[in-house]
C-alpha positions as MATLAB code, in Angstrom:
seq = 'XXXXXXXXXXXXXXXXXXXXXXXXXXXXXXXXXXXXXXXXXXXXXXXXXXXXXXXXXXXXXXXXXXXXXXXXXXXXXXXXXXXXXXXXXXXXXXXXXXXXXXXXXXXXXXXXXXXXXXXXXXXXXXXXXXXXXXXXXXXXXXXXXXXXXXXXXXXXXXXXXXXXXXXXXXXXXXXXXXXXXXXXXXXXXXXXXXXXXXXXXXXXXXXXXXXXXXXXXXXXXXXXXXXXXXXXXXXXXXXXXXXXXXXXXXXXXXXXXXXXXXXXXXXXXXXXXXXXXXXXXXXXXXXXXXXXXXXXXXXXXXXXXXXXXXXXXXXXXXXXXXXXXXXXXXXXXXXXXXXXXXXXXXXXXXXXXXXXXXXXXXXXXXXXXXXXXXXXXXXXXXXXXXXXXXXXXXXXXXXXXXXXXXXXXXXXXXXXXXXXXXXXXXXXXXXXXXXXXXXXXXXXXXXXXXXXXXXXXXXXXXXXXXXXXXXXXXXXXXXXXXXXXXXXXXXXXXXXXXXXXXXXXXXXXXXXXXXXXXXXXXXXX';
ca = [
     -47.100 -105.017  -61.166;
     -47.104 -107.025  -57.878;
     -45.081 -109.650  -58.969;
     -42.360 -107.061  -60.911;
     -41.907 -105.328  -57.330;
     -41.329 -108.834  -55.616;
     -39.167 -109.815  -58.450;
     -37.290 -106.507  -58.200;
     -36.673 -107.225  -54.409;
     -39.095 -104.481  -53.495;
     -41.438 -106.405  -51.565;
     -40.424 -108.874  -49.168;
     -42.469 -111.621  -47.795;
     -42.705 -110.619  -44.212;
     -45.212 -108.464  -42.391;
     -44.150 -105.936  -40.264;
     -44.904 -108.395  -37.133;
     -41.950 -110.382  -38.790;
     -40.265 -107.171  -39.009;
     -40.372 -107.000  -34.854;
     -39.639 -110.483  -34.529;
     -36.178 -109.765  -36.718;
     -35.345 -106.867  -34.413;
     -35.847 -108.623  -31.086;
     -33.742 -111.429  -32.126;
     -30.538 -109.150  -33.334;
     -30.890 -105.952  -30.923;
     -32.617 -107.783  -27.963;
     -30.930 -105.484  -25.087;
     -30.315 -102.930  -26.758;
     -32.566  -99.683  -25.627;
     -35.400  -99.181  -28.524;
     -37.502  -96.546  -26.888;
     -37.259  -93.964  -24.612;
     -40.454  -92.540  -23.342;
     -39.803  -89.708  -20.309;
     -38.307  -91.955  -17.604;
     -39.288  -95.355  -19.124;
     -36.298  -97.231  -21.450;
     -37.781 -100.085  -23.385;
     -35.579 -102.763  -24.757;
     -36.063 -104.164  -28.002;
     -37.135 -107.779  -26.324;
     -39.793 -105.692  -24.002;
     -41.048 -103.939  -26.827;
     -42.019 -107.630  -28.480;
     -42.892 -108.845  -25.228;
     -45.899 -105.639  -24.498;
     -46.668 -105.553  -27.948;
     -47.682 -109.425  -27.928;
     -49.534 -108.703  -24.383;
     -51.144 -106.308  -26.067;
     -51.989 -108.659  -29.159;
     -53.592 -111.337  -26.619;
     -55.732 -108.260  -25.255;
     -57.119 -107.601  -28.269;
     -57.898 -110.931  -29.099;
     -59.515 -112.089  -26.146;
     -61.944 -108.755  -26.215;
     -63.163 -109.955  -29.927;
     -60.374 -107.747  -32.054;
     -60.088 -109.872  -35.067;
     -58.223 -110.546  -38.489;
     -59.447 -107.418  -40.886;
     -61.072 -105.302  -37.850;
     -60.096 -101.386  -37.922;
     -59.344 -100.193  -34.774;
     -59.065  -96.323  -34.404;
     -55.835  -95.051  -32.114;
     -55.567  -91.639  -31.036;
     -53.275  -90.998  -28.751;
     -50.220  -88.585  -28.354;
     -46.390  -89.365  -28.492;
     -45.680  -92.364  -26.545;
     -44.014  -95.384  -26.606;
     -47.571  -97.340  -25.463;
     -48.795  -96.049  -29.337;
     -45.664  -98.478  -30.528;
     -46.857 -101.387  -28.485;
     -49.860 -101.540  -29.101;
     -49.751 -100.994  -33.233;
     -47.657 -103.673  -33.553;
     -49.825 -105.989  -31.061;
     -52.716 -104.989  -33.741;
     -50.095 -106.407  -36.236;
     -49.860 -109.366  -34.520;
     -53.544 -110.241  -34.972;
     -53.698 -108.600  -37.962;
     -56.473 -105.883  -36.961;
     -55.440 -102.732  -39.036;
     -55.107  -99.799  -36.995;
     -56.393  -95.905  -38.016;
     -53.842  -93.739  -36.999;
     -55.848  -90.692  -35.889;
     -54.395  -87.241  -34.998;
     -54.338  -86.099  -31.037;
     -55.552  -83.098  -32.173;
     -58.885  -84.274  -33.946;
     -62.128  -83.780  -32.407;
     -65.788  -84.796  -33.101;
     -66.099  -83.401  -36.949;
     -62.778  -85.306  -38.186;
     -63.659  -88.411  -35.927;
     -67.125  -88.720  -37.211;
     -66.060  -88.665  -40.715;
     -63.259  -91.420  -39.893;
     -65.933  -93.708  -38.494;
     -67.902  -93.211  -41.510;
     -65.488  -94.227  -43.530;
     -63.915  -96.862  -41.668;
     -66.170  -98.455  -39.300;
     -63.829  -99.483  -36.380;
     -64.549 -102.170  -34.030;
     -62.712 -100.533  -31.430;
     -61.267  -97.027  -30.206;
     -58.444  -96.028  -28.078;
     -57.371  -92.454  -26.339;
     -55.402  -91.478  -23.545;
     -57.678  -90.375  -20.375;
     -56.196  -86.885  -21.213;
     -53.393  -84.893  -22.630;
     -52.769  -81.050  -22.823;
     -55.903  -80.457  -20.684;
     -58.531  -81.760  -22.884;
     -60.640  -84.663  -21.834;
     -60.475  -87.525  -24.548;
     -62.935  -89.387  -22.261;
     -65.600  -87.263  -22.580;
     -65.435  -86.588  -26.063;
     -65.380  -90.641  -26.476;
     -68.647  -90.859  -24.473;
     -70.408  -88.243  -26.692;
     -68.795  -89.887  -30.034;
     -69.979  -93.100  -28.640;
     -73.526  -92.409  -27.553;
     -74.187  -91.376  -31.084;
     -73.661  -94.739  -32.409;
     -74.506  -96.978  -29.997;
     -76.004  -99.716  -31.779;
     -72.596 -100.196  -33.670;
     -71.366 -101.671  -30.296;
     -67.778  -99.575  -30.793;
     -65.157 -101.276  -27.751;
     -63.969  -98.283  -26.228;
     -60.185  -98.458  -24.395;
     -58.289  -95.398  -22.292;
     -55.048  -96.567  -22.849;
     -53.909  -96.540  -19.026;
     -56.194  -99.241  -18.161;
     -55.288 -100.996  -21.660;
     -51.864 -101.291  -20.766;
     -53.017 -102.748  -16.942;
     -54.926 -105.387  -18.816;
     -52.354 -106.345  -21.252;
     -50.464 -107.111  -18.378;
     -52.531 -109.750  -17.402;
     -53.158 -111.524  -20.832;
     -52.527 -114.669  -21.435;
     -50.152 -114.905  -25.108;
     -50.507 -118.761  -24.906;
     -53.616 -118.384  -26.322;
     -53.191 -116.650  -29.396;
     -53.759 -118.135  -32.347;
     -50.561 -118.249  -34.981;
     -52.206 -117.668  -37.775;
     -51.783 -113.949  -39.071;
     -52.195 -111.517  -41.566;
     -50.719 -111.804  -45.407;
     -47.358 -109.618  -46.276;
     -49.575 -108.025  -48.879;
     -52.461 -107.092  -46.521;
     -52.996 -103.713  -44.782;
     -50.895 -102.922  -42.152;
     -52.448  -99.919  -41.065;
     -54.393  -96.537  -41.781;
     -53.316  -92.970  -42.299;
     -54.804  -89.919  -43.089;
     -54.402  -88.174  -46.494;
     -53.157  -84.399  -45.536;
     -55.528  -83.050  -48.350;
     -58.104  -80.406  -48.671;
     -61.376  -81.924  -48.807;
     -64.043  -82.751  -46.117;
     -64.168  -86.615  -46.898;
     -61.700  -87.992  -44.702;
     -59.411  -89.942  -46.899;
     -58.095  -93.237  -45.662;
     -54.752  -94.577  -46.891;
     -53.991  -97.916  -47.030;
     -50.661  -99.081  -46.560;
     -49.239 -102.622  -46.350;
     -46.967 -104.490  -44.845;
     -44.204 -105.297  -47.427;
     -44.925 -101.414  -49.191;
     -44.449 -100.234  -45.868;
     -41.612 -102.143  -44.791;
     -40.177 -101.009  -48.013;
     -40.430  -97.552  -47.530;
     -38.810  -96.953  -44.231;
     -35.953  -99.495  -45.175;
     -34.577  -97.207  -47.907;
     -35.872  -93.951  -46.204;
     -33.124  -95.507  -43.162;
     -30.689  -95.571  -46.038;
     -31.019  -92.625  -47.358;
     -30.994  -90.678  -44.361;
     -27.668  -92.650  -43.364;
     -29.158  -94.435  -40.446;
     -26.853  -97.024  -38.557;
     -27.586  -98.641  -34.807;
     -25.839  -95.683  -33.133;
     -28.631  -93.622  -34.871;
     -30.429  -91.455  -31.943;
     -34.027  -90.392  -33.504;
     -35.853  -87.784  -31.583;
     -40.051  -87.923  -32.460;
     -41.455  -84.173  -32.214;
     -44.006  -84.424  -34.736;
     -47.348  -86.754  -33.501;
     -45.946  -90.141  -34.565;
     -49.407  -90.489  -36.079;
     -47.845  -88.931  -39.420;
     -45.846  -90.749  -42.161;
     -42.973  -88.127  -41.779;
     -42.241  -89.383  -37.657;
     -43.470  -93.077  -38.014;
     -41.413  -93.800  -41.690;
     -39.512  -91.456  -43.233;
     -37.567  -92.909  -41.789;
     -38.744  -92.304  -38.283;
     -39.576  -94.743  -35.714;
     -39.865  -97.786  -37.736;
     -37.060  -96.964  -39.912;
     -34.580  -96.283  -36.661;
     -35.660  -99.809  -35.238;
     -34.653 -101.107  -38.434;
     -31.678 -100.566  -37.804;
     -31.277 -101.166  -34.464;
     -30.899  -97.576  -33.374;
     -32.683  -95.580  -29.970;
     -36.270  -93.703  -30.528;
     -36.662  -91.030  -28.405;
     -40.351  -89.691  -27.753;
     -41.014  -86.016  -27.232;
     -44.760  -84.931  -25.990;
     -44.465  -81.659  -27.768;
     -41.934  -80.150  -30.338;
     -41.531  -77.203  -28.284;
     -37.871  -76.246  -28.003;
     -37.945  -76.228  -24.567;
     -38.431  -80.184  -24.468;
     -36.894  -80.953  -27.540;
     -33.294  -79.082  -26.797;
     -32.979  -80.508  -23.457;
     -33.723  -84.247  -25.215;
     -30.973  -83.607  -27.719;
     -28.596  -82.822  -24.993;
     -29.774  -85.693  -22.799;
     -30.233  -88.583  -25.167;
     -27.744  -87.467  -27.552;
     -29.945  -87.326  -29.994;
     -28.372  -87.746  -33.668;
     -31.475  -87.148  -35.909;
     -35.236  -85.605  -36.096;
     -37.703  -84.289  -37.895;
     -39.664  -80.736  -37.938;
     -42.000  -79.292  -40.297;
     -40.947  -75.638  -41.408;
     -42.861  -73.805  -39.323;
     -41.745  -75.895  -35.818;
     -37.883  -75.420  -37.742;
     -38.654  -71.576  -37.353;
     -39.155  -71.804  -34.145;
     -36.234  -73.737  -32.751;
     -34.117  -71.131  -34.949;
     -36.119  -68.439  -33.272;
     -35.190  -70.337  -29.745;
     -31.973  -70.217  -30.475;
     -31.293  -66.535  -30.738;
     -31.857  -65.948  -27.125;
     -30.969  -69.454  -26.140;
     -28.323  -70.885  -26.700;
     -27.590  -72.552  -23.122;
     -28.121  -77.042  -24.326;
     -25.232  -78.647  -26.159;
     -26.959  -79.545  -29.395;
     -23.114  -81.155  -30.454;
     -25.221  -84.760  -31.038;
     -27.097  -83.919  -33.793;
     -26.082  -84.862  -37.574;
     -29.363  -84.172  -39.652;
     -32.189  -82.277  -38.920;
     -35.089  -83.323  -41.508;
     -37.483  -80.735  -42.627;
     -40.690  -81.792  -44.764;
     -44.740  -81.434  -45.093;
     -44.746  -77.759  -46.452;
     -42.618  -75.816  -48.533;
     -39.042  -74.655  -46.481;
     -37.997  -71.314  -48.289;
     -34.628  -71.030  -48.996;
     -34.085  -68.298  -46.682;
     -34.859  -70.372  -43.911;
     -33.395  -73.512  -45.192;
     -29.873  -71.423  -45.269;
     -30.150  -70.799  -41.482;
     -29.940  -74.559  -40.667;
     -26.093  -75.126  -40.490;
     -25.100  -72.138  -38.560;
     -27.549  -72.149  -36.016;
     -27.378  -76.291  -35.620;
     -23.728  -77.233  -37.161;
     -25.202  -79.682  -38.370;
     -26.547  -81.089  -41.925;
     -29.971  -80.164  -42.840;
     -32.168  -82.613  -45.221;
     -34.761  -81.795  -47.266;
     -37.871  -84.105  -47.421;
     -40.739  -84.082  -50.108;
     -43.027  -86.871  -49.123;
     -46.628  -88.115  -49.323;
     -48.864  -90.609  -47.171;
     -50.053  -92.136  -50.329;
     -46.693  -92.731  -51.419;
     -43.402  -90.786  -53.246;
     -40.744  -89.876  -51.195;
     -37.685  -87.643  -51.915;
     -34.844  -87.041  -50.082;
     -31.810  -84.530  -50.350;
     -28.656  -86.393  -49.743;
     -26.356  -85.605  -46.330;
     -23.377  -84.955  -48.606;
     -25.298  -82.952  -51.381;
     -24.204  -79.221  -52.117;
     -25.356  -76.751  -49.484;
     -27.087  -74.899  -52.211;
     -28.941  -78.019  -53.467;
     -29.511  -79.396  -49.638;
     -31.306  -75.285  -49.612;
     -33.256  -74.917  -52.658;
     -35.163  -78.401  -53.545;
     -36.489  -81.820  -52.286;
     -34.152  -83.764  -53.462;
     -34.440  -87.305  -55.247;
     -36.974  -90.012  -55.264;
     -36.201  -92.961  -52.252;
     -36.857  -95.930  -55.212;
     -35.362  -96.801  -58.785;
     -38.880  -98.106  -58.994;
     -39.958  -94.851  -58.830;
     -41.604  -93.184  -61.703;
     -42.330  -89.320  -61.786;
     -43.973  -87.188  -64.619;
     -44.576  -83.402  -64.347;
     -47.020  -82.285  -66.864;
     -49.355  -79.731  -67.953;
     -52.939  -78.925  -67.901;
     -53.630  -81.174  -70.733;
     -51.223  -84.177  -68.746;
     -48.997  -83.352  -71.223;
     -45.136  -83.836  -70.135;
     -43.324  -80.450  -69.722;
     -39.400  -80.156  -70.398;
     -37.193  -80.392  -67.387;
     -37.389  -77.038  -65.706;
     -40.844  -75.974  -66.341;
     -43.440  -76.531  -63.733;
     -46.389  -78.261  -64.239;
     -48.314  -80.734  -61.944;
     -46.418  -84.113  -59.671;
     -47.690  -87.433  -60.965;
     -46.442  -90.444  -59.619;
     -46.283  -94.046  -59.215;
     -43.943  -96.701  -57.601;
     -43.785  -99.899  -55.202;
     -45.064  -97.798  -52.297;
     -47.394  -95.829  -54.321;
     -51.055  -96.787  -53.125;
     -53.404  -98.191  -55.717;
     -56.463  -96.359  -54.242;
     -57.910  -94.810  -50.983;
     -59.496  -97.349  -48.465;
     -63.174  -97.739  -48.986;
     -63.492  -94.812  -51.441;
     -63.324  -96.116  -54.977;
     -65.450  -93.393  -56.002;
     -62.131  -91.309  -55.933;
     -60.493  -93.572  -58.434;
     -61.243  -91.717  -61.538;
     -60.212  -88.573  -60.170;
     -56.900  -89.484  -58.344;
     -55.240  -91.679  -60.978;
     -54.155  -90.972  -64.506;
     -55.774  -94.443  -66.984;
     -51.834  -95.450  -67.001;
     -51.814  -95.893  -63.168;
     -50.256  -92.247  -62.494;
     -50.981  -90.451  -58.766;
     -51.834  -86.924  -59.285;
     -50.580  -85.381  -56.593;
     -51.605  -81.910  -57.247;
     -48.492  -80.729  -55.996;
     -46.803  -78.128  -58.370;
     -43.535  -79.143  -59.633;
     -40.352  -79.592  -61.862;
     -37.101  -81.319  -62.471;
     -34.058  -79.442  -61.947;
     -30.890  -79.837  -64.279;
     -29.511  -81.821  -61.686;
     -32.426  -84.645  -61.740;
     -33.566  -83.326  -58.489;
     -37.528  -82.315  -57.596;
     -38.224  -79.095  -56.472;
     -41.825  -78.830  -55.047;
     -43.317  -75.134  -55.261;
     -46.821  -75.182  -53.710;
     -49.757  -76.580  -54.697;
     -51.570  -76.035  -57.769;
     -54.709  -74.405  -56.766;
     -52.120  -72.113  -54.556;
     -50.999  -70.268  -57.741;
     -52.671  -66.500  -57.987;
     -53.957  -65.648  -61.415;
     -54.375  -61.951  -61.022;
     -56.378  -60.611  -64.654;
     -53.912  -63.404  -66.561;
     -50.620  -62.421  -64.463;
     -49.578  -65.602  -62.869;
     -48.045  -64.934  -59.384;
     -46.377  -67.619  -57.142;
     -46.950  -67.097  -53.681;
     -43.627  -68.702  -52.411;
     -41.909  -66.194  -54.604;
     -43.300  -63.222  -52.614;
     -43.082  -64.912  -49.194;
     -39.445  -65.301  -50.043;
     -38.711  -61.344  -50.876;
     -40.639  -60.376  -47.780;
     -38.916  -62.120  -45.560;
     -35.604  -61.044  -46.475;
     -36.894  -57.723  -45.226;
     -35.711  -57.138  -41.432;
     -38.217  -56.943  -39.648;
     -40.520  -59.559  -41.237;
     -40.300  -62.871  -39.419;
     -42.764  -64.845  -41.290;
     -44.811  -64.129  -44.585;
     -47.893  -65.799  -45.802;
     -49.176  -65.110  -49.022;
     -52.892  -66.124  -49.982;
     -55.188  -66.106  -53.054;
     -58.429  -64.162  -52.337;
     -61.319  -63.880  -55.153;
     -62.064  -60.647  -56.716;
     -64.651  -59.030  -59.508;
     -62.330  -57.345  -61.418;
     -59.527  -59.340  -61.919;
     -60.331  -63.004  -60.725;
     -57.891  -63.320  -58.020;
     -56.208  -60.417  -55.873;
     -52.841  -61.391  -53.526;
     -53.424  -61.190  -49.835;
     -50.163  -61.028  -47.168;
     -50.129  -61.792  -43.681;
     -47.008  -60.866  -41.628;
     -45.531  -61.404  -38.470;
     -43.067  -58.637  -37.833;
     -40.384  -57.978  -35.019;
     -41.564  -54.413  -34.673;
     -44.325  -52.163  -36.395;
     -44.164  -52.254  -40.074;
     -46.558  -49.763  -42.319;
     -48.163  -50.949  -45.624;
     -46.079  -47.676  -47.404;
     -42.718  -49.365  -45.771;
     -43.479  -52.834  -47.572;
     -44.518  -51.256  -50.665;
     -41.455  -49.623  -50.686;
     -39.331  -52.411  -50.206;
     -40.736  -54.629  -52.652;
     -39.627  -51.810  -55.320;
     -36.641  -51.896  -54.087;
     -36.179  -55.502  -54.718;
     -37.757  -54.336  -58.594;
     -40.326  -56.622  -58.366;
     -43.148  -56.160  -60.997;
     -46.163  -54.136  -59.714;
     -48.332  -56.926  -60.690;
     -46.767  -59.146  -58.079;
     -47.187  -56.549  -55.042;
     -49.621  -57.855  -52.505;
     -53.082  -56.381  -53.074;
     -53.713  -56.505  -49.401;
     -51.941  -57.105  -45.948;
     -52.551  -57.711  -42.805;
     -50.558  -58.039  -39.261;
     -50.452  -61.326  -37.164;
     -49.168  -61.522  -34.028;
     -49.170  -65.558  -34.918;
     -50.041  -67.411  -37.985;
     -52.423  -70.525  -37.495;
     -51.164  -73.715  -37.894;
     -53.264  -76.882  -38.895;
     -53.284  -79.918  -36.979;
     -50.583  -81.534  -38.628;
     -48.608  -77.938  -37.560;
     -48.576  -76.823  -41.384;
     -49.531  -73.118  -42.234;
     -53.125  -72.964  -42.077;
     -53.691  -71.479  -45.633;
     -57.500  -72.404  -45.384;
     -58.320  -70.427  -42.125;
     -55.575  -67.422  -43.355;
     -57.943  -67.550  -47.058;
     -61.056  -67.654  -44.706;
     -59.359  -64.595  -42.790;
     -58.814  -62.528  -45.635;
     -62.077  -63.123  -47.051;
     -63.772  -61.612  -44.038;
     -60.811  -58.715  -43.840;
     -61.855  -57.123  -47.353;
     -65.685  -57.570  -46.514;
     -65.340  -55.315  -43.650;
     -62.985  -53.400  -45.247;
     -65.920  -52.590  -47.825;
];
């Protein structure tokens, strides 16, 4: 398989430190990051990054060590990765938003030599957790850096000294973290030339060129910000990456206007926002922008028509995993395609089965579960081969647990996840099909529909809503018959949010909403 993907032109024999060293030599003056009121050339990005890579080295960061990063959007996170490259350490890229539970179980897993954090950002102390994370595990003799003093020390290093070996093309670059369910933390490896690989066509598909303008709003610890295509995919390229703190509209509008920004990324529910922004708001010249990405939860169509008016601009449609398959809408699709699916996969190499309980393959239009495999497909989670067995098919197949099907135009439409599917006495209900008829209902701004467990008939359907003005349960009722929607499918139960909880990576939170309704009915009875 490894030598079909180099044979097929897939894998390349350069690391992504070779990657830097490509861009510094073709786009040396050209501005590749701009971080609040610092612009960073592409030679001063390879210039602090290999400061930082003589840092590390003279501190005893080796070849092979993990080193865990957690720090929020800046452009010192770019430096410093790609001084880890240099020396081949292998960097964890851990949320901002993680605390003591999800660090803990990172450090299990991975056992990192060192650990970085800003002193602190949106008033919480990443110093003091540190000291308390560190104190636990004190004989494991953990090199803690606050990246201020980092950078003032990386200043002073001497490159001359580094050694010029480094790591191999096919090693791991770096870590992410799998955006799945369970409690074990879930590490995935990536490597250089997979890596390299994916951002490369994910700049293609997305149309990329060096006048490309790519604002980050999502933490540029996720695949989505850093890939697809993102920052490394922009650089590629030769374009400008522009770093937001936050992806609230009030920095992220002004950014557009300032930096001309031509592309970025949202999830759905930041998207909702912006469009919610721009109701009242409508004051920033937004004219830059050309594509407006939306991935890492299911975009209902409702929504996803709103995009065009409200931006004038194109919106594209991202279905994509850390552990591997991307798919992409085109810019010059159909509006209605562009609205209703995820478009197609990045890579020929590619290879995508839907199937049924059994693993069985289903005909082209009938859901089943996403399986996957390709030449940035991972081969297994980092230190965890007890997951083997259950994440891969004996034919080398990802399941991805992700429910969905194959249009009639070859194109992937992603509908939820499997387990998110309500069976309610042997009546199958989709939640996204609900969500999608409540929101068209005017006062309803946003609609989440939940499984909740039940004696009678296995699973009952629980709705939250956030509503513009007071809505009764009678009123809903009524306007779900009005839509003649089958009684089966009505909501057993709802309940009104003034907000709906977000996870850390700013997904709905369908685990704390499932968690909320559980605890509704109990007092309820």
């Amino acid at each position: 398989m490894v030598k079909d993907y180099e044979a097929a032109g897939y894998w390349e024999k350069k690391t992504l430190w070779d990657r830097l060293e490509e861009w510094k030599n073709s786009y040396a003056d050209r501005c590749a990051l701009v971080d609040e009121d610092i612009r960073i050339s592409y030679q001063q990005l390879y210039d602090h990054a290999l400061q930082y890579a003589a840092a590390f080295a003279a501190d005893g960061i080796h070849e092979g060590d993990t080193v865990a990063v957690q720090l929020p959007n800046c452009a010192a996170f770019v430096e410093m990765v790609f001084g880890l490259f240099r020396i081949g350490a292998v960097p964890i890229f851990v949320l901002p938003a993680h605390r003591e539970k999800e660090i803990t179980g990172i450090f299990n897993a991975a056992s990192p030599k060192a650990y970085i954090t800003a002193r602190t950002f949106l008033g919480f102390d990443y110093t003091a957790m540190a000291e308390r994370i560190l104190k636990e595990r004190s004989d494991q003799q953990i090199r803690y850096y606050v990246a201020d003093e980092l950078q003032n020390t990386a200043k002073l290093a001497d490159v001359t000294t580094l050694s010029s070996d480094g790591p191999c093309y096919r090693d791991t670059a770096f870590l992410l973290l799998s955006g799945g369910t369970t409690n074990t933390p879930k590490l995935i490896p990536r490597t250089h030339c997979d890596y390299a690989y994916n951002f490369r066509m994910a700049a293609e598909k997305s149309w990329l060129d060096s006048d490309s303008v790519y604002l980050v709003t999502l933490p540029i610890e996720h695949n989505f910000p850093w890939g697809m295509p993102g920052v490394l995919g922009t650089l590629s390229v030769g374009g400008k990456v522009v770093i937001a703190k936050t992806s609230s509209f009030d920095e992220v509008f002004p950014l557009i206007e300032e930096e001309k920004v031509t592309i970025t990324a949202a999830v759905p529910a930041v998207l909702q926002t912006w469009l919610e922004a721009l109701e009242w708001e409508d004051s920033y010249d937004l004219g830059s922008l050309r594509l407006i990405q939306v991935g890492g939860a299911k975009l209902l169509d409702s929504i996803a028509r709103k995009v065009r008016p409200a931006f004038n601009c194109t919106l594209q449609q991202v279905f994509g995993i850390a552990e591997g398959l991307i798919t992409f809408t085109s810019p010059d699709d159909t509006e209605d395609i562009i609205t209703t699916c995820q478009g197609k996969p990045l890579s020929e190499g590619d290879e995508i089965r839907i199937v049924d309980e059994q693993e069985q393959d289903v005909e082209d239009g009938e859901f089943g579960q996403l399986l996957m495999k390709g030449p940035y497909t991972i081969r297994g989670y980092y230190g965890c081969p007890e997951f083997q067995s259950d994440i891969f098919t004996e034919d080398g197949f990802f399941r991805t647990g992700d429910k969905a099907c194959i249009t009639k135009e070859g194109n992937l439409l992603v509908d939820g996840r499997i387990t998110d599917q309500i069976n309610r006495g042997g009546e199958k209900v989709m939640p996204t099909e609900i969500e999608e008829l409540l929101l068209e209902h005017e006062a309803v701004q946003e609609a989440i529909v939940v499984p909740v467990p039940d004696e009678q008939f296995g699973q009952k359907s629980f709705a939250f809503l956030k509503c513009s003005r007071e809505v009764s349960f009678a009123e809903v009722y009524e306007f779900l018959k009005s839509r003649r929607l089958a009684r089966y499918k009505y909501p057993d139960y709802i309940r009104f949010l003034d907000r709906i909880p977000l996870t850390n990576m700013g997904k709905t939170n369908r685990a704390e909403l499932k968690k909320m309704a559980v605890e509704d009915i109990n007092e309820r009875t």
